[in-house]
N, C-alpha and C positions, 0 to 999 in steps of 0.2 A: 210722698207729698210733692206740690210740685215746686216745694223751695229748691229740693235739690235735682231739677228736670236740668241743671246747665250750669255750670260750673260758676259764671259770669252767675250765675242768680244768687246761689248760695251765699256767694261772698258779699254781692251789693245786699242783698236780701238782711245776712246779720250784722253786714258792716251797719246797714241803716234803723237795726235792733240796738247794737248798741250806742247808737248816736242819740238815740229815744232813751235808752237807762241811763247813759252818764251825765252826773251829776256835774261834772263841771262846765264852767259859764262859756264854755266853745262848742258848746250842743249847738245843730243846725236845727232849723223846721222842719217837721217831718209831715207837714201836711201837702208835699207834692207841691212843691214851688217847681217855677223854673230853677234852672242850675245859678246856681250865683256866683258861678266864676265866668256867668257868658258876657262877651264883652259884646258891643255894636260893632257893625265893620269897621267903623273908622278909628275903633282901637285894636283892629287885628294888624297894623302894620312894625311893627314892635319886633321884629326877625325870628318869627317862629314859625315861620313856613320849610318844610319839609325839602334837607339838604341833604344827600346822598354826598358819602364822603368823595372827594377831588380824586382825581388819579388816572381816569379813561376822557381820553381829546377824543372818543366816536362821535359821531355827531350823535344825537337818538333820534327816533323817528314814531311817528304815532301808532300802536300795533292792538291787534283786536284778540285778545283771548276767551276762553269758555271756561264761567267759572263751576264749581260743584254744582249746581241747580240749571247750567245748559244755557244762559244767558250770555251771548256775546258781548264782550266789554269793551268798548273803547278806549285803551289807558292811554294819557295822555302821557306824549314823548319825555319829559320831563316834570312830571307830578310836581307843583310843589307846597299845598295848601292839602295835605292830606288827613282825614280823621277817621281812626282804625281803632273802633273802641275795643279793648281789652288785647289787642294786639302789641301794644306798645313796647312788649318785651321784645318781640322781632325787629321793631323799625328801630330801637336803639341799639341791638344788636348791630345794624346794616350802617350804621349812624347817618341814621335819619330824622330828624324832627316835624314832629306831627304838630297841624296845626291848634289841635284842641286834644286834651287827656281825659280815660274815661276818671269820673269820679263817682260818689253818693252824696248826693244833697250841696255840689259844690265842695265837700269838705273832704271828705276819706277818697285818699287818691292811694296811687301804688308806691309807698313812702319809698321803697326800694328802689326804686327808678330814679328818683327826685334831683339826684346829681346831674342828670342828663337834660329833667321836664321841669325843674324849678319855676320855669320863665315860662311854663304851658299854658297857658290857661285852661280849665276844666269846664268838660259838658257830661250831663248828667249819661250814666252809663246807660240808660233807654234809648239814648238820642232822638229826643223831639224833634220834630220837624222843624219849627219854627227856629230851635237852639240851631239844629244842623246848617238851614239855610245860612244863620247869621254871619257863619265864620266864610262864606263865601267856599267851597272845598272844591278844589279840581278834581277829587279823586275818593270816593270811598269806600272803604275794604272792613268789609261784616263775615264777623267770628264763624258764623255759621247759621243757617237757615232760618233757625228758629228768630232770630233777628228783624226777618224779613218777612214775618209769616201773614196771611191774608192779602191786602192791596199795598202793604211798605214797602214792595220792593219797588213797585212803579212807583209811589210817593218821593223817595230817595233817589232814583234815577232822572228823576223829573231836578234833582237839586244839584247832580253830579252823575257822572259814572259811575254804578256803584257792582264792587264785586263781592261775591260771597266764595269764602276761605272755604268750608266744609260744609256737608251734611250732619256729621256728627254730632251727638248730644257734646262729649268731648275728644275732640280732635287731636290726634298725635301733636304733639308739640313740632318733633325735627321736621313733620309734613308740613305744619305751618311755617315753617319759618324758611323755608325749601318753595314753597309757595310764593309767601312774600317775596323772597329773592328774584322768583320769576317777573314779579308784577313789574319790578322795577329796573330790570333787567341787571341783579345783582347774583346772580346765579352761583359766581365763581367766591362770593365774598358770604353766600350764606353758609355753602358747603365748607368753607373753609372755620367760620363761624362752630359748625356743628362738628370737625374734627378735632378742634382744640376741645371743645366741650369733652367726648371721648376720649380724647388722650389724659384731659385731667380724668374725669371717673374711672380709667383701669387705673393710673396709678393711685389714688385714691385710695378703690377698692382694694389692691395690694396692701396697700401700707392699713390697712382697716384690718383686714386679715390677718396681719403680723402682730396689731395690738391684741384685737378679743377673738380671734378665732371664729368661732359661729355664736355669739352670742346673738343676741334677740332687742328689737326696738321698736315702738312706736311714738308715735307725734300724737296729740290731744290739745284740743284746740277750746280752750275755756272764752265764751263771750255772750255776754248776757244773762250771765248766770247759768248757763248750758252747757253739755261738754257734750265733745264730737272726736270723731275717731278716723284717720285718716284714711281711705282705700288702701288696699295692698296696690293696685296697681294705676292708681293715680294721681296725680297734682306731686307735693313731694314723697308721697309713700311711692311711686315708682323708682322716685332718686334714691331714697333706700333698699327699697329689695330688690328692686329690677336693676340699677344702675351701680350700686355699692353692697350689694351681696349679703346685705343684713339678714337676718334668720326673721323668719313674718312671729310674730306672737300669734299661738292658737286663738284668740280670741278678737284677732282683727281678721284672720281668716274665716273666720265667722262671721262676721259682721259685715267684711267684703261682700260674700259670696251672694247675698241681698241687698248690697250698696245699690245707690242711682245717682249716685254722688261725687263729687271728690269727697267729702268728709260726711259721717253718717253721725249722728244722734247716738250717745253710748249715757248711760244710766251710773250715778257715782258705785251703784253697789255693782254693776256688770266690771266698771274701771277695777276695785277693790280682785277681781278676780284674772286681771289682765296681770301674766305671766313673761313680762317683759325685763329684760337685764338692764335695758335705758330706755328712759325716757325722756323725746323734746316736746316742750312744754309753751303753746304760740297762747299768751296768756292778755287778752285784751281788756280783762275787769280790772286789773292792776294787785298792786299788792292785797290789800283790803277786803277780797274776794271774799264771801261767806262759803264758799265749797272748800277752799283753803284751810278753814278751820275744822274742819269734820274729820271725825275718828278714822272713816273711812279712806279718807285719803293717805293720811298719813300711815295706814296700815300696806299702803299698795308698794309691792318690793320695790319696784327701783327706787320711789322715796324715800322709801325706807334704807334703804340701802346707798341712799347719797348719790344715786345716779341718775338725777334729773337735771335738765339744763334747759333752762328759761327765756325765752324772748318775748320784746312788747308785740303789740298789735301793728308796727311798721317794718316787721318781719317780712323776708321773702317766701318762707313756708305755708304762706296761704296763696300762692302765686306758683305759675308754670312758664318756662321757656329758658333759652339758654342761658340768661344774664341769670334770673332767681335760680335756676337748679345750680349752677356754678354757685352763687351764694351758699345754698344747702350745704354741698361739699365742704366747703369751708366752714359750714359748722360744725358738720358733723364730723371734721377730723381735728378742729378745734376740740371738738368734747371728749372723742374718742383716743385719741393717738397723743398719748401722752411724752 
């Protein structure tokens, strides 16, 4: 279905499912407003324009790259009003400050981030024309194609320069972030970005190893009443079996192998059958949840077994790039390595 045709959809898709079920009195509209964190120009002057950290006296100069789609770009020598929806885990990687953050309905932002984008203000993660114009942008950098598809890319060009990251439905992360680096001419500070990230996940992975051996884990993502099951090899199911050596559960191996998703749709009685020694648990209903109470769940061994470990919906587990996967890590040997 094509909730899960893009990583970015999934997430806005049920972040704006659950904004529609919760009962509490901080529910947005869900009837397709503008973003209600878009300000007029004349409140964009507030210092959140896009600052590449100090360090390099080169002078920069204005240079023309080709982005995924063949598009010559003009990036301008010193971007500094930049909005790169869903990218925002790279440019604060680079520390950078983007002039507007992706959100859902102005409210559900990337909570994990928020130490850096507190002061961001939010445009709806479609990005409207009308919203993008407003913030005035020297410079704009789209996740991937589908972004841009039928006449938006001349639309957005027409507002700024605008480049497109990938073709990909999802996009290696270190590629994007290895990208970004180029855009900005931060090349030496993304790569170096991406070596720490590596050096933490072997040792990690070691010290993973020395606790459980090859035991087994998956992530399950309760929202809306629904549960979902992470990819073996995407979003953070890569940070565990591809990055941290976790043993896959046969039954996300299954479920992978017809994924279209970061996270697929799994059924309480298929979970009840999920043969996992741990599990992390991104739980957006809250405590109160009605699948919480069912037979079933608490029949599924890691519960059973007291090896489940819980986070809200302002988790980095529903999120990709070096700042959230570094997060993961940190959970996962929080939970793990005792």
């Amino acid at each position: 279905m094509s909730l899960f045709k893009k990583k970015i959809w999934i997430i806005a898709g049920l972040l704006a499912a659950l904004t529609l079920l919760a009962a509490c009195g901080n529910s947005k509209d869900a009837a397709g407003n503008e973003p209600t964190g878009t300000p007029t120009p004349s409140e964009q002057n507030g210092g959140t324009e896009a600052k590449p950290e100090e360090g390099s006296t080169e002078a920069k100069t204005e240079r023309t790259l080709t982005d995924a789609m063949g598009h010559e770009v003009k990036i301008p020598a010193e971007p500094k009003r930049v909005i790169a929806s869903y990218l925002e885990d790279n440019l604060v990687a680079l520390g950078i400050t983007p002039i507007a953050q992706w959100s859902v309905k102005g409210g559900n932002v990337q909570d994990y981030l928020q130490d850096a984008l507190k002061d961001v203000p939010t445009i709806e993660h479609d990005l409207p024309f009308e919203a993008v114009a407003s913030f005035q942008p020297d410079l704009l950098i789209m996740d991937s194609a589908s972004m841009v598809e039928g006449n938006k890319y001349s639309q957005y060009s027409k507002i700024a320069p605008t480049y497109v990251i990938g073709n990909e439905v999802n996009n290696d992360w270190r590629e994007e972030l290895k990208k970004v680096g180029e855009i900005f001419g931060m090349e030496e500070e993304a790569q170096a970005a991406l070596d720490r990230y590596e050096q933490k996940a072997k040792d990690a992975r070691e010290q993973i190893q020395q606790a459980i051996g090859g035991e087994s884990a998956a992530a399950i993502w309760l929202v809306g009443g629904k549960l979902f099951v992470v990819s073996e090899t995407l979003s953070s199911g890569a940070v565990m079996y591809g990055d941290l050596g976790l043993t896959v559960p046969s039954v996300v191996k299954e479920i992978s192998a017809s994924a279209t998703g970061n996270w697929s749709s799994i059924s309480l009685e298929k979970l009840a059958e999920l043969d996992a020694d741990h599990l992390f648990f991104i739980n957006s209903d809250g405590e109160g949840a009605e699948v919480l109470q069912d037979p079933l769940w608490a029949n599924i061994p890691a519960v059973k077994n007291g090896n489940i470990y819980e986070y809200g919906k302002d988790t980095s587990w529903l999120y990709t790039g070096t700042i959230a996967n570094s997060q993961i890590i940190d959970n996962v040997l929080e939970s793990l390595v005792k």
